[in-house]
C-alpha positions as CSV (number, residue, x, y, z in Angstrom):
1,X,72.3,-157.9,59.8
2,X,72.8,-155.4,62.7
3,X,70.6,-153.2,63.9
4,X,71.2,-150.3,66.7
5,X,68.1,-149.8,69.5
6,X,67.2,-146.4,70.9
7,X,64.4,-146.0,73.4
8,X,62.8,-143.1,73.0
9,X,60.3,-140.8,74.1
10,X,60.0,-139.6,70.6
11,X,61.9,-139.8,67.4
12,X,61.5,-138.2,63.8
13,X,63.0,-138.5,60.7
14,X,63.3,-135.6,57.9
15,X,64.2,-135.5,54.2
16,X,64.8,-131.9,52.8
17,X,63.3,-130.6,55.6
18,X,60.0,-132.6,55.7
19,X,59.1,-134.7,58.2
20,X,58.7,-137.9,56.6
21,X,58.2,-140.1,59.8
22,X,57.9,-139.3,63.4
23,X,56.6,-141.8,66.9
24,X,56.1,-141.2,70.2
25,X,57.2,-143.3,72.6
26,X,59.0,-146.6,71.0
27,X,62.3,-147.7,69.3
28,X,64.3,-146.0,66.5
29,X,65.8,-148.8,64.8
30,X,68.8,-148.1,62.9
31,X,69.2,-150.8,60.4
32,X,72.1,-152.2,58.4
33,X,72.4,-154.9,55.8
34,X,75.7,-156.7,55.4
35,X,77.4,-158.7,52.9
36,X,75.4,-162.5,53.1
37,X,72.6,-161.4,54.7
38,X,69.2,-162.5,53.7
39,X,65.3,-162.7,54.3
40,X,65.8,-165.2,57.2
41,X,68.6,-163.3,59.1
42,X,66.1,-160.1,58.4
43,X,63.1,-162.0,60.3
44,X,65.3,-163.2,63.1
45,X,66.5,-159.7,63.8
46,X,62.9,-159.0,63.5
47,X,61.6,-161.2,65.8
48,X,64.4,-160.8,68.3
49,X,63.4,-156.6,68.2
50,X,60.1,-157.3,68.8
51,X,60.3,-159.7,72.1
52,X,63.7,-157.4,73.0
53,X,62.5,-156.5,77.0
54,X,63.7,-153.1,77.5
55,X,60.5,-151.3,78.8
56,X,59.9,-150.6,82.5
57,X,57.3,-152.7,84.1
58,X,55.1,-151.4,87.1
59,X,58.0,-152.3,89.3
60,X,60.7,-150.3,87.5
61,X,62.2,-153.4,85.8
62,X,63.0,-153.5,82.2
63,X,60.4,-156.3,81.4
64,X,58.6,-155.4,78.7
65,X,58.8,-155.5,74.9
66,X,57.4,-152.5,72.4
67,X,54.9,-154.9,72.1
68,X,53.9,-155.3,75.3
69,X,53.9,-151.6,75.9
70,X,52.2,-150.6,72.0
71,X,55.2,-148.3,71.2
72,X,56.0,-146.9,68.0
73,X,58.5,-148.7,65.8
74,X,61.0,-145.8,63.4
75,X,63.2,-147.7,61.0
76,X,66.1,-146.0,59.6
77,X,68.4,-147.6,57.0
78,X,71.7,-147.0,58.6
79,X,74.7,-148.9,56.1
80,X,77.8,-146.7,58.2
81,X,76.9,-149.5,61.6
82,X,78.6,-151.6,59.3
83,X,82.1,-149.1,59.4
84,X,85.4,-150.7,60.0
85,X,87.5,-148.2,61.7
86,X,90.3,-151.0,62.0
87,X,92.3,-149.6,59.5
88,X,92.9,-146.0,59.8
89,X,90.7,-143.1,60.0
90,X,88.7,-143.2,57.2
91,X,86.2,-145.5,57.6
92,X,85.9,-148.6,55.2
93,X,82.4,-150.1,54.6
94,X,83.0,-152.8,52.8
95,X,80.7,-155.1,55.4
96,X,77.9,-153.3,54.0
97,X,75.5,-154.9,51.5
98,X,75.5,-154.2,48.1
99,X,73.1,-151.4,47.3
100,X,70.4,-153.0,45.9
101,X,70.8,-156.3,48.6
102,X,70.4,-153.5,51.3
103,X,67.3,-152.0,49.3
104,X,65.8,-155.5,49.2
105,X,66.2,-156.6,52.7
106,X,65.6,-152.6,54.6
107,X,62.4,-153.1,52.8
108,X,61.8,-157.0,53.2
109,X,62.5,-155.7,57.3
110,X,59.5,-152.7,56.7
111,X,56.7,-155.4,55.3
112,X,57.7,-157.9,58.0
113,X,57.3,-155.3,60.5
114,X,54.5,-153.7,59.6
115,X,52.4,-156.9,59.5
116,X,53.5,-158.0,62.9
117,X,53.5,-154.6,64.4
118,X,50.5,-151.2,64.3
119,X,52.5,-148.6,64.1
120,X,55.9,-148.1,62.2
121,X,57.3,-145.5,60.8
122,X,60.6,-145.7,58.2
123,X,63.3,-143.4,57.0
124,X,63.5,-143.1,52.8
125,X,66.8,-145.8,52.1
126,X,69.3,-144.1,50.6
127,X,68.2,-140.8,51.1
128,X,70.6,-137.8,53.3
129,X,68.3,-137.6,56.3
130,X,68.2,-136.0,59.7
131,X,67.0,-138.0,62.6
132,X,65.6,-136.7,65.8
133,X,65.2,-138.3,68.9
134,X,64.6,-137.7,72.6
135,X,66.4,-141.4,73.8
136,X,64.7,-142.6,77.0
137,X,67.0,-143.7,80.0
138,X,69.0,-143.2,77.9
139,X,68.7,-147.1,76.9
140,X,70.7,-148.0,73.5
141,X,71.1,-151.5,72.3
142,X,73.0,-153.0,69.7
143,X,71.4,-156.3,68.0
144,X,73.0,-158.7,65.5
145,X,72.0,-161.7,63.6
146,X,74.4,-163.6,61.2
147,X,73.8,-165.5,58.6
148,X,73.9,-169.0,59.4
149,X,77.0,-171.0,58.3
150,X,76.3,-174.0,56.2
151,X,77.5,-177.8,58.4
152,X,80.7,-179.0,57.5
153,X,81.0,-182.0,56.8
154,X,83.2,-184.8,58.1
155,X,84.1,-187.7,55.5
């Protein structure tokens, strides 16, 4: 699972023209489920977004998390951070999950993050929407978690 960080001083997102989620300042979380993803690897992007130190402290330092600081959370289901550009120029998003898996897991991600965290606001998955963001710094972060690998044994 990969997600791409934005701080920003703001950030919306629209459907048809509606705004159907907007916070101040905070993180837009672009969000992408890929192929063997699960709850787990979900959680531990999670809880490596919410410790993620990438808010100014009183000296200037990046050195506190959204947490810390009681910014706003936007999550955005974003399957094209899964693109492989490797072959050409079209695009092939094969990495991505299944529909449905990335249904289950963008919206495993929302109730995990909204019981750990006050304010979050989401995107609609699967939906054409705009985003709009004012990124702070700017400061843009890519995250990933992979599913873990089962042992191999030796015998």
């Amino acid at each position: 699972m990969q997600a791409l960080i934005q701080r920003v001083s703001q950030a919306s997102v629209s459907v048809a023209g509606r705004v159907i989620g907007a916070i101040g300042p905070g993180l837009l979380v672009l969000l992408c489920a890929e192929r063997g993803d699960d709850e787990a690897v979900a959680d531990k992007l999670l809880a490596k977004l919410l410790k993620l130190r990438i808010f100014s402290d009183a000296a200037g330092k990046m050195n506190l998390s959204v947490q810390d600081v009681a910014g706003g959370l936007l999550v955005v289901s974003q399957f094209t951070l899964a693109a492989d550009t490797a072959g050409g120029n079209r695009p092939s998003f094969t990495g991505a999950a299944a529909p449905e898996d990335g249904r289950r897991l963008y919206e495993h991600f929302v109730r995990q993050v909204r019981a750990a965290h006050p304010q979050v606001a989401t995107g609609e998955f699967a939906a054409d929407m705009q985003v709009a963001l004012v990124n702070d710094g700017p400061v843009t972060i890519p995250l990933r978690v992979a599913p873990a690998r089962p042992a191999v044994g030796h015998g």
